[in-house]
N, C-alpha and C positions, 0 to 999 in steps of 0.2 A: 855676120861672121862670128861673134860672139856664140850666137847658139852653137856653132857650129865646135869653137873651143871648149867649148862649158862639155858638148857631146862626148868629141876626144877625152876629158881631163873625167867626164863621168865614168866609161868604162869602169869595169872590173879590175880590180890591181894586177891577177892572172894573165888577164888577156891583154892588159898592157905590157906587160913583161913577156909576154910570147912575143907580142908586134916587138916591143925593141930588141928580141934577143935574133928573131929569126926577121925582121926589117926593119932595121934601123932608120930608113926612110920616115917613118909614123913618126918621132921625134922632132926632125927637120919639117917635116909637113906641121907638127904642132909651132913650132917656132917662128914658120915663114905666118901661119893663120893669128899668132896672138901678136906679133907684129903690124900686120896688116889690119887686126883690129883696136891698136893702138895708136895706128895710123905715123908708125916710127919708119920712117926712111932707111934709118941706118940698120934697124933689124931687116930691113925687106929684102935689103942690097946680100947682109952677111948670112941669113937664111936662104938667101936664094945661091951663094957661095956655097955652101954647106950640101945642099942639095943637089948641086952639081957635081962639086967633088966628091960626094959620095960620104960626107961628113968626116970624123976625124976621130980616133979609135978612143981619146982621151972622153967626148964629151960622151961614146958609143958608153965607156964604161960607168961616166957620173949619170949618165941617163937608166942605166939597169940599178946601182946602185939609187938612186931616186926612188923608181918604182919598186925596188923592193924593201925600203923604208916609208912607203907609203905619203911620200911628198910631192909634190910637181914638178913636172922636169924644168930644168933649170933653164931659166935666159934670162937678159938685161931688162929684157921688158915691162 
């Protein structure tokens, strides 16, 4: 699962920022996987919230502003 985050977090800052502006899904799938390899319950639960609800337009915009400051998108984990 690791490799798999390090993959997502490698991307190009470009095509990060296309996935979160035209799929804000790529974010929450980043969250639920650096969770799950943290092995945090309570990220698994509120990642898996996120991803249901379709996420939530505040983290949509710290998530664009992230990748275009060139940082990791944010969570507790």
């Amino acid at each position: 699962m690791k490799k798999l985050v390090a993959t997502l977090e490698g991307l190009p800052w470009i095509v990060q920022l296309i996935l979160v502006l035209l799929w804000g899904v790529y974010a929450n799938l980043l969250r639920l996987f650096r969770s799950i390899a943290a092995k945090n319950l309570l990220g698994i639960i509120l990642a898996a919230v996120l991803l249901v609800c379709g996420g939530f337009v505040v983290l949509w915009i710290i998530d664009i502003i992230c990748v275009l400051l060139g940082k990791k998108i944010w969570w507790f984990v």
